[in-house]
N, C-alpha and C positions, 0 to 999 in steps of 0.2 A: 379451297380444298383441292386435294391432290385427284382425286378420283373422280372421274363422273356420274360415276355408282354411285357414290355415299349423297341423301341428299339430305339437300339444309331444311333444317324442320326448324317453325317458329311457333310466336305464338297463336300467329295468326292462322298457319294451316297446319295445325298438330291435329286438329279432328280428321280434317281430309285426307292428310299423311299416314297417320296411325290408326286412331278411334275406328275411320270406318275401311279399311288395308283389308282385304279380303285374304292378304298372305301373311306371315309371320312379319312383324317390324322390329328392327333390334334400333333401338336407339341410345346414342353416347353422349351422356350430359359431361360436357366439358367447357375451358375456360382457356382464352389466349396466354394467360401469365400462367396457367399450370404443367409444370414439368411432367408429370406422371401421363398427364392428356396426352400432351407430345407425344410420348413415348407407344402409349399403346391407339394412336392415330393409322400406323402402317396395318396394324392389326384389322382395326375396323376397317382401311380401305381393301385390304386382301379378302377378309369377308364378305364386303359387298363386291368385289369380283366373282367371287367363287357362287357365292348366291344369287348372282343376276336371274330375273323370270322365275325364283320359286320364294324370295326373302326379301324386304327390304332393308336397306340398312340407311341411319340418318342419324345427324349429329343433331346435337340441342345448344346452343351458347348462353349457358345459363345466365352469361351477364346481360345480355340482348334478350333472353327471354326467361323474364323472372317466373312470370304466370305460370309458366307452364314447370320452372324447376322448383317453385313453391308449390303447384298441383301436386306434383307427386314426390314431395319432403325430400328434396335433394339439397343435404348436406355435407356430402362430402363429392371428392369429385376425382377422377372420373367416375362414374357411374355409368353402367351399365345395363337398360332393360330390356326384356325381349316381350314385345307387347303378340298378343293372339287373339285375335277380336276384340281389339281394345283393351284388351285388360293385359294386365302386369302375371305372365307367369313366370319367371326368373331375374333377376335381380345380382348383380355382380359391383363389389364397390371396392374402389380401387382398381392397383394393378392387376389384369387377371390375365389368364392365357388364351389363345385363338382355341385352342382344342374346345377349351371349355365351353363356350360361344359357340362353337361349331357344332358340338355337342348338342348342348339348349334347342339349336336352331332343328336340328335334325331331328329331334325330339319331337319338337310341337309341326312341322310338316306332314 
């Protein structure tokens, strides 16, 4: 990963990354052979620059980490959540826009 903001969430530390995150987590279920991921990758690392110390932001490799893109019924992909004490409060699938996310993020802060 490009960024050292964005971090690598698996399955092994998705509770400690997110479940218990005392800040807003946006996390980006994506895949290395996906185009679309690619594409909005610049996205999520510009967010986890902009949100350093008040958001986290962190990818998911749904091929490397089935458990956790089977936890939360990720079938298409990119997928985008914005978790807030654990739980799923927005949800983006697909292509989407930085506003939007940024939006989300500002929302639940």
């Amino acid at each position: 990963m490009a960024s050292e903001a964005v971090l690598e969430i698996t399955d092994a530390n998705f509770d400690e990354q997110v479940a218990q995150s005392d800040q807003p987590v946006v996390v980006d279920f994506w895949a290395e052979w996906c185009m679309p991921c690619r594409m909005i990758a610049p996205i999520i690392e510009e967010l986890a620059e902009e949100y350093q110390g008040k958001a986290k932001v962190g990818k998911v490799d749904t091929d490397a980490n089935r458990e956790t893109a089977l936890k939360f019924q990720i079938n298409a992909i990119p997928t985008v959540m914005l978790f807030k004490g654990g739980e799923v409060v927005k949800k983006f699938v697909g292509m989407t826009n930085k506003q939007d996310i940024a939006e989300a993020i500002d929302e639940s802060l």
